[in-house]
C-alpha positions in Angstrom: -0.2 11.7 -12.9 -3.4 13.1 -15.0 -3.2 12.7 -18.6 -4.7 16.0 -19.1 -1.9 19.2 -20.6 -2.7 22.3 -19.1 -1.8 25.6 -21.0 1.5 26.2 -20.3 2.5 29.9 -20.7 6.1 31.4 -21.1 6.6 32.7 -17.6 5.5 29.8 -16.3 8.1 27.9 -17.7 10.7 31.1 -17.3 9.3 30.1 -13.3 9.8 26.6 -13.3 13.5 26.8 -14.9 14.2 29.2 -12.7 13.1 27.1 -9.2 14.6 23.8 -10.7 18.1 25.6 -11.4 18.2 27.2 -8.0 17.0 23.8 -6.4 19.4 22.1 -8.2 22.2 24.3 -6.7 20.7 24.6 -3.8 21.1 29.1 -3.3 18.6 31.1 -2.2 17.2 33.9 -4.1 14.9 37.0 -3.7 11.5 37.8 -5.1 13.3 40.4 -7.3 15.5 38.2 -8.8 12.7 35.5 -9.3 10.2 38.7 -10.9 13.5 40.0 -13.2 14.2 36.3 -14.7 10.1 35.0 -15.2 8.6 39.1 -16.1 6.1 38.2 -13.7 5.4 41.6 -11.9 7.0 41.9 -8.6 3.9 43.5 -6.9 1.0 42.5 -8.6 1.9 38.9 -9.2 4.6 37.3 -6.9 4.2 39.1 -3.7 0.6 38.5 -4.1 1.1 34.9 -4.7 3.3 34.4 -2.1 0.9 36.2 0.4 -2.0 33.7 -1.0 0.3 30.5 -0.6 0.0 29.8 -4.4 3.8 28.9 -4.8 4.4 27.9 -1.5 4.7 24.0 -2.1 7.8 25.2 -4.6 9.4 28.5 -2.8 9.9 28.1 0.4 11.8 30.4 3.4 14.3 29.3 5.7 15.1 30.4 9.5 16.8 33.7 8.0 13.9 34.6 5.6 15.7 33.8 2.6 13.8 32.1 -0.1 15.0 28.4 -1.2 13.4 26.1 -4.3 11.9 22.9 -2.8 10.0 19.8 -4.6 10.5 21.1 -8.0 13.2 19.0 -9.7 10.8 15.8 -9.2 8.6 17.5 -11.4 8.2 17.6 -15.3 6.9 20.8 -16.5 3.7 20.0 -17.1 3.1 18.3 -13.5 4.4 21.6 -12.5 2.2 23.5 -14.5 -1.1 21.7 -12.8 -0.1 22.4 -9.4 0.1 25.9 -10.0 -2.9 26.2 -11.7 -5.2 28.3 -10.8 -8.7 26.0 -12.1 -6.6 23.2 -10.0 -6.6 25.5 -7.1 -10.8 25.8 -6.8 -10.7 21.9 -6.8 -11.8 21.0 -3.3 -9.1 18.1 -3.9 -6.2 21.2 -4.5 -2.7 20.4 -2.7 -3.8 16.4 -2.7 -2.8 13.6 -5.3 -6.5 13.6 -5.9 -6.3 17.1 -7.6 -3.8 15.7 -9.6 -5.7 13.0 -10.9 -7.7 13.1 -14.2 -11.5 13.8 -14.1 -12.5 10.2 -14.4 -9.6 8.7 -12.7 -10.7 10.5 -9.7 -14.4 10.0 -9.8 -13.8 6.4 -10.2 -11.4 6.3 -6.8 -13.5 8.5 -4.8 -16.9 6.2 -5.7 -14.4 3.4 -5.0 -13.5 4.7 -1.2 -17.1 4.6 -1.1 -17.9 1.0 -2.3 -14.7 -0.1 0.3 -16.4 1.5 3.1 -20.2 0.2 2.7 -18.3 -3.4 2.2 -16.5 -2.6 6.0 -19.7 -1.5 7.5 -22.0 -4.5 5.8 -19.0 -7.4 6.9 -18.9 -5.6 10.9 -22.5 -5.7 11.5 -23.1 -9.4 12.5 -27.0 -8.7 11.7 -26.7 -8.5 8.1 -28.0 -11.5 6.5 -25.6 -12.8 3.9 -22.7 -10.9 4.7 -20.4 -12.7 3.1 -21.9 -12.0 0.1 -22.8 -8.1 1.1 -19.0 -7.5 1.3 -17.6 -9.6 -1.5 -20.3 -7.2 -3.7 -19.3 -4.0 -2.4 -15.7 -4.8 -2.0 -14.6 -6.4 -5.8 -16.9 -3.7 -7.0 -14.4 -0.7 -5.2 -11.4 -2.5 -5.8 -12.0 -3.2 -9.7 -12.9 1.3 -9.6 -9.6 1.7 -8.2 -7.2 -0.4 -10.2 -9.4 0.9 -13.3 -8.9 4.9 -12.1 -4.9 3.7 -11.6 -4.7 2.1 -15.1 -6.3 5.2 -16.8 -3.7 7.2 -15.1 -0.9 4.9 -16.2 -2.3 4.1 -19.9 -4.8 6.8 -20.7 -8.8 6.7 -20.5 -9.6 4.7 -23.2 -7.2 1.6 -21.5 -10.2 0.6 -19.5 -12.7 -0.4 -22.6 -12.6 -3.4 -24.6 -11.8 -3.5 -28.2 -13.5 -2.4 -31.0 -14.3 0.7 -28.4 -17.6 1.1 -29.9 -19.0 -1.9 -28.0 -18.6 0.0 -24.6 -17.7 -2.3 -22.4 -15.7 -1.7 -19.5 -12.7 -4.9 -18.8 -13.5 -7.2 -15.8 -11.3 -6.7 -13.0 -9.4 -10.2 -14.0 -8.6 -8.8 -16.9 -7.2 -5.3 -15.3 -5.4 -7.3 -12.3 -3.6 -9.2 -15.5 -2.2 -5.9 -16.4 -1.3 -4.3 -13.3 0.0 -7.6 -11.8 2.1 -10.3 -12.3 0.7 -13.6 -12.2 2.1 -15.0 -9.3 1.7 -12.0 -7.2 -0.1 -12.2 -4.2 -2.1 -9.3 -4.0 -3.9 -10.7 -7.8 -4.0 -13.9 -6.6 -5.8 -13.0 -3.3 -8.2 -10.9 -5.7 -8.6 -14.0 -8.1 -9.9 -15.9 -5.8 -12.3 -13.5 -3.7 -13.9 -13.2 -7.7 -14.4 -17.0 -7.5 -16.1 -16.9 -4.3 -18.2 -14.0 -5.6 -19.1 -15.9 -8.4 -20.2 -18.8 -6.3 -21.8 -16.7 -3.9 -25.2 -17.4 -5.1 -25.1 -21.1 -3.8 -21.8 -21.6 -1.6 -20.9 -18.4 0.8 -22.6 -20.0 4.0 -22.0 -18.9 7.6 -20.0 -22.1 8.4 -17.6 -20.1 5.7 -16.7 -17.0 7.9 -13.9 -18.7 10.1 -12.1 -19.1 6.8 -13.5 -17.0 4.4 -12.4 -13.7 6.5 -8.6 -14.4 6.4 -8.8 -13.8 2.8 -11.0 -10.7 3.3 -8.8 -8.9 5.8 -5.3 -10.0 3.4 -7.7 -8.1 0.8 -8.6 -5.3 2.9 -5.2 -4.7 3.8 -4.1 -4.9 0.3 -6.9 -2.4 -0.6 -5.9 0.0 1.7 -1.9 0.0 0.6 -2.7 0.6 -3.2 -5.0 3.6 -2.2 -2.3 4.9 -0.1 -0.1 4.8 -2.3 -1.8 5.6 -5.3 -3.8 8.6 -3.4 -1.7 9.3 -1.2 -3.7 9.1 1.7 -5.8 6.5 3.4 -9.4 5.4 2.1 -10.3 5.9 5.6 -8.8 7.6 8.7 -9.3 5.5 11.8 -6.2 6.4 14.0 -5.1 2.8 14.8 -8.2 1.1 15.0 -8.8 -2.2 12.7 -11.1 -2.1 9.9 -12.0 -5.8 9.8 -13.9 -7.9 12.4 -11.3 -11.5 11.4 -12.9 -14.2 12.8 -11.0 -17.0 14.2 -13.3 -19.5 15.6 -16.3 -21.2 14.0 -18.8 -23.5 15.1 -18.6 -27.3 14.6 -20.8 -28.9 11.9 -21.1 -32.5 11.3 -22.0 -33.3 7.7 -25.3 -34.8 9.1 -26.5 -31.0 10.2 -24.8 -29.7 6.6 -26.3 -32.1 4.5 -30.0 -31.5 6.1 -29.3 -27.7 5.9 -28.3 -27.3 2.6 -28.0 -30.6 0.7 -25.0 -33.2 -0.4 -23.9 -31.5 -3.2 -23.3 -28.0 -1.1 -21.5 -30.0 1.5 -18.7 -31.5 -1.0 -18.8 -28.2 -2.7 -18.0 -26.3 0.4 -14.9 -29.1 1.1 -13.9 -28.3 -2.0 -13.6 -24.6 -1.6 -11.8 -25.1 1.6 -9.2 -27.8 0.6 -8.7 -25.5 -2.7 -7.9 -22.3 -0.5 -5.6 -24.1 2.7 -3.8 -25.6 -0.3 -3.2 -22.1 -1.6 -2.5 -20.3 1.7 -0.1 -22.6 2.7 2.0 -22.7 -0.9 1.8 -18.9 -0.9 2.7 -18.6 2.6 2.5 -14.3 2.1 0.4 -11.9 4.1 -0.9 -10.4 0.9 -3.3 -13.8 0.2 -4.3 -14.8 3.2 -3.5 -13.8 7.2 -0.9 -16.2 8.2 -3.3 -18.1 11.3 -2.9 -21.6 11.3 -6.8 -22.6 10.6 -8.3 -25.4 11.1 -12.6 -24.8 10.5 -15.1 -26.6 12.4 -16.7 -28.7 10.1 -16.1 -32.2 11.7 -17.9 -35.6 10.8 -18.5 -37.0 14.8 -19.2 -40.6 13.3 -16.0 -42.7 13.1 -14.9 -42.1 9.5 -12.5 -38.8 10.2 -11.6 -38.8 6.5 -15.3 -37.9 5.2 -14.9 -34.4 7.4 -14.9 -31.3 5.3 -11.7 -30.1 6.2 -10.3 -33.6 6.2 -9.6 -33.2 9.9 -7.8 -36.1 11.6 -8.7 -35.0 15.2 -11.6 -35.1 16.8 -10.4 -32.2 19.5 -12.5 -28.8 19.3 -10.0 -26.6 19.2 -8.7 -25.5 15.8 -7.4 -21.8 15.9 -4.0 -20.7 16.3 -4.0 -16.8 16.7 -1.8 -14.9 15.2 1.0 -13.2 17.1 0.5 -9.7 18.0 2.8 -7.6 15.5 3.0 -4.9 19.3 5.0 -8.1 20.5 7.2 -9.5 17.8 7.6 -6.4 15.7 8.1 -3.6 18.6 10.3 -1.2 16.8 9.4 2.0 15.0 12.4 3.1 12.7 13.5 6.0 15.0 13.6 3.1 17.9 15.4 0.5 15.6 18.1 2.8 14.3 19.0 3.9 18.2 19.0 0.3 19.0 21.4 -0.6 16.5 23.5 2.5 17.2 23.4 1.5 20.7 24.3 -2.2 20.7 27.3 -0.9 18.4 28.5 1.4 20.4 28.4 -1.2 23.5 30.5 -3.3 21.4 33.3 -1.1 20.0 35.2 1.7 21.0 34.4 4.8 18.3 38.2 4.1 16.7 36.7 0.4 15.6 33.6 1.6 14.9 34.8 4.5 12.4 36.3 1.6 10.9 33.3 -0.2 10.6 31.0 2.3 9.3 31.2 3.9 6.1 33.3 7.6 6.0 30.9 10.0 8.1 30.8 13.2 10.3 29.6 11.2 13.3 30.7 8.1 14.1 27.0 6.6 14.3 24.5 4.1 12.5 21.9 6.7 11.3 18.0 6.6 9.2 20.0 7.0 6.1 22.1 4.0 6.7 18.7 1.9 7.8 16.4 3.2 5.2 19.3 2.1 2.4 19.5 -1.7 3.9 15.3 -1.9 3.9 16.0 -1.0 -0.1 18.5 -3.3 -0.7 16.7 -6.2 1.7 13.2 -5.1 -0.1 11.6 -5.9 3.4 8.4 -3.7 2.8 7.2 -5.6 0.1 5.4 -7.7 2.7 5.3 -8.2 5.8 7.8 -10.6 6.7 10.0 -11.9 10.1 12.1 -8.3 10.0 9.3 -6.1 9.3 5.5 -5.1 9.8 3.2 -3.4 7.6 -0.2 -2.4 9.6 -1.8 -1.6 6.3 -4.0 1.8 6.1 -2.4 2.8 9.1 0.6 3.2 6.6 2.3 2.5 9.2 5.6 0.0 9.5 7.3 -1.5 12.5 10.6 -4.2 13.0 11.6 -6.7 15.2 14.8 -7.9 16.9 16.1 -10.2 14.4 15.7 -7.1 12.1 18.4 -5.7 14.5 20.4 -8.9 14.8 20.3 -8.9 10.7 21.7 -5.7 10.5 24.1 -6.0 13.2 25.7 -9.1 11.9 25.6 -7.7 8.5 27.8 -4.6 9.5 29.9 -7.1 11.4 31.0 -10.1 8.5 30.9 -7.5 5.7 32.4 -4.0 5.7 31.7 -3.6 2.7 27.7 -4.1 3.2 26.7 -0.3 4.1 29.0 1.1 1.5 26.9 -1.1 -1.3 23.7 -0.4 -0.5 24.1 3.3 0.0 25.7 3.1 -4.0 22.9 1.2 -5.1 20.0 3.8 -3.6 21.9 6.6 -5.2 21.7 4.7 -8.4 18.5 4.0 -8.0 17.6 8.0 -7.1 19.9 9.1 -9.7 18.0 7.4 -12.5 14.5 8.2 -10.9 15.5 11.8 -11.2 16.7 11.4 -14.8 13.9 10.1 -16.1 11.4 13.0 -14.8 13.8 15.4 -16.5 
C-alpha cells in the first residue's frame, strides 16, 4: 500500500468503526443509524454519497434493500481513509490498486508496462535487426521499474537509492532482486541470467541464439506478467487468451566452419559456453519460472567427424532436436469449477452418501465443494509454479489442473480422514492471523 497518510478526520474514523463493527457481526443497518453514529448529515452527506457511489466498495445492499458492511475489516484505517478520499477519487487510476499506489511507485510501474510492451512488440517482429538485444533492453529495463515501484511500496521511497543518498544513484536490478528474492528462487535466477546476456549483448546475442535464448525470455515474460498481476492487480496487457511471446523452437544448423567465418573463434567457444552454462542450469532447476520446460537440443552441429567439438556438445548427427512442449488444453484440462465436480462426482460413484458423510468433514451437504479444493491447493502450495497437478497461463491469470490433480485428491480423502479436516484448520489459521495483523 502507498506510504503516503491522508488526513484523517473524526467522522471518518466514527465511519470506518462503525462499517468494521457491523461487518464484523455481520447485521445490516440503515443510513440513519450510520448518519446518528459518524454526525455525517443524513441528507447532505450520506444519501448524496451513496447516490454518487463514493462508499459503495464498503456499504453495500442486499436483495431486500438492506444495507450490509463489506471489505472493510481487511482494511487499516488509513487504507480506508485513501479509498474514500475524495483527491483519490479524481485519479484516473480511482477504484484500481494503481490509485493506491504512491506517486512514484506508480509512475515507475506504469513507464514499466510501457517498457514490457515495446520489448513484446520489438522480440514479435522478426524484421528487427538485433532483436535479441531490442528486447533484453526494453524488458530488464521494465522489469528492474517494477520491482523498484514494489520495493518503494514495501520499504519507503528512499529504499531504491544507494547509500550516502546524496550520491543519487538508483540500485541495479541485482541488487533489488537480492532483496525481494531469495537466492535460489527461480524467478531471480531467471532474471540474473537474462542481465548476463544483456551484458554480453554487445558481442554474443547472435541469431543462432534465438532457439535457446527465447525459453528463458518467455519463463521471464511469464514471470513479468504474474508480479504485475499481483502487485497491480491487473494485467500489464489485456490480450483475452492470446500469447504474448513468439517461443521459438527450432533453429537452423551451423557448423563451426560457417560460425567461425561469420564471427570469429573466440565468439564460437563463447557462444558454447553460454549454452552449456544455461542447459546446465535449466536442467538442475527444472522450474517453469527459469526456463520453459522443452527438451532443447540447438542446431549448432560440427558435420566433420569429431561430434565432441559441436557447440552444444551434440552426440548425434540427426537434425531434429526439439521436443515441444505439451499443450497445458491437454494435460491440464480442468478449470476449478470442473475439477471440484469431478472429484464430487467420482466420489459419489464410489460411495453411497452414509460413507461418504463419513468421509468428508461435518457439512450441510454431503459434497466435496471449492472450499474444500481451494484449502488442499494451500496446503499442497501447487500455484507456486506450475507443476504436474496444476497450470498457471501467466497474464492470463488464469489457472488450470489435471487428472492426477484429481487422483491426488481423491486418494488423499481416501488413506487419510483426517486430511480435509487439517487443511481447512490450517487456512483458518492462516486467515485468522492475516486478519490480525491488519487490525
Amino acid at each position: 500500500m502507498s506510504n503516503s497518510k491522508p488526513r484523517i478526520t473524526e467522522k471518518q474514523k466514527k465511519l470506518f468503526a462503525f462499517l468494521r463493527n457491523y461487518e464484523k457481526e455481520n447485521k445490516h443497518f440503515t443510513l440513519e443509524e450510520l448518519s446518528i453514529f459518524t454526525n455525517y448529515p443524513l441528507i447532505g452527506t450520506v444519501k448524496a454519497k451513496m447516490s454518487r457511489n463514493e462508499w459503495s466498495p464498503f456499504i453495500q445492499k442486499d436483495e431486500d434493500n438492506r444495507y450490509y458492511s463489506k471489505g472493510v475489516l481487511n482494511l487499516s484505517l488509513n487504507e480506508f481513509a485513501i479509498k474514500i478520499s475524495t483527491k483519490k477519487r479524481t485519479s484516473p487510476y480511482y477504484g484500481t490498486k494503481l490509485g493506491e499506489l504512491s506517486p512514484e511507485s506508480r509512475n515507475l510501474t506504469l513507464i514499466s508496462r510501457n517498457e514490457f510492451i515495446l520489448a513484446i512488440e520489438l522480440f514479435n517482429r522478426p524484421s528487427t535487426p538485433n532483436r535479441l538485444d531490442a528486447f533484453l533492453t526494453h524488458f530488464i529495463s521494465g522489469f528492474e521499474k517494477l520491482l523498484k515501484a514494489i520495493l518503494i511500496e514495501k520499504n519507503g521511497k528512499d529504499s531504491i537509492w544507494r547509500k550516502p543518498l546524496s550520491n543519487k544513484k538508483t540500485k541495479s536490478i541485482s541488487e533489488i532482486a537480492s532483496i525481494l528474492y531469495n537466492e535460489n528462487d527461480s524467478m531471480r535466477l531467471n532474471l540474473e541470467y537474462l542481465v548476463e546476456l544483456r551484458n554480453l549483448s554487445t558481442h554474443y546475442i547472435l541469431p543462432e541464439l534465438e532457439p535457446i535464448a527465447s525459453r528463458y525470455f518467455q519463463s521471464a515474460v511469464f514471470n513479468y506478467s504474474k508480479t504485475f498481476q499481483s502487485f497491480a492487480n491487473e494485467p500489464p496487457i489485456e490480450l483475452k487468451g492470446i500469447g504474448l511471446l513468439s517461443l521459438i523452437i527450432e533453429g537452423t544448423r551451423y557448423s563451426q566452419t560457417s560460425l567461425k567465418e561469420k564471427y570469429g573463434q573466440s565468439t564460437a567457444i563463447q557462444v558454447k559456453k553460454v549454452l552449456e552454462k544455461f542447459e546446465t542450469k535449466s536442467k538442475e532447476i527444472n522450474n517453469m519460472e527459469f526456463a520453459i520446460p522443452i527438451e532443447l537440443s540447438i542446431g549448432i552441429v560440427n558435420k566433420s567427424q569429431e561430434p565432441e567439438n559441436t557447440l552444444a556438445n551434440l552426440s548425434s548427427s540427426k537434425p531434429i532436436y526439439v521436443q515441444k512442449i505439451k499443450d497445458p488444453k491437454k494435460t491440464h484440462p480442468y478449470m476449478a469449477k470442473d475439477l471440484v465436480h469431478q472429484i464430487d462426482m467420482r466420489l459419489k460413484q464410489k460411495y453411497s452418501e452414509e460413507k461418504l458423510a463419513q468421509i468428508l468433514p461435518k457439512r450441510e451437504k454431503t459434497k466435496f465443494n471449492m472450499q474444500d479444493f481451494t484449502c488442499i491447493t494451500e496446503n499442497e502450495n501447487w500455484k507456486h509454479n506450475s507443476n504436474k497437478y496444476h497450470f498457471d497461463h501467466g497474464s492470463q491469470a488464469k489457472h488450470t489442473y489435471s487428472d492426477e490433480c484429481i487422483n491426488f485428491i481423491i486418494n488423499k480423502i481416501e488413506s487419510d480422514k483426517e486430511y480435509l479436516t487439517l487443511v481447512k484448520k490450517r487456512r483458518k489459521i492462516k486467515l485468522d492471523m492475516k486478519k490480525t495483523s491488519k487490525l
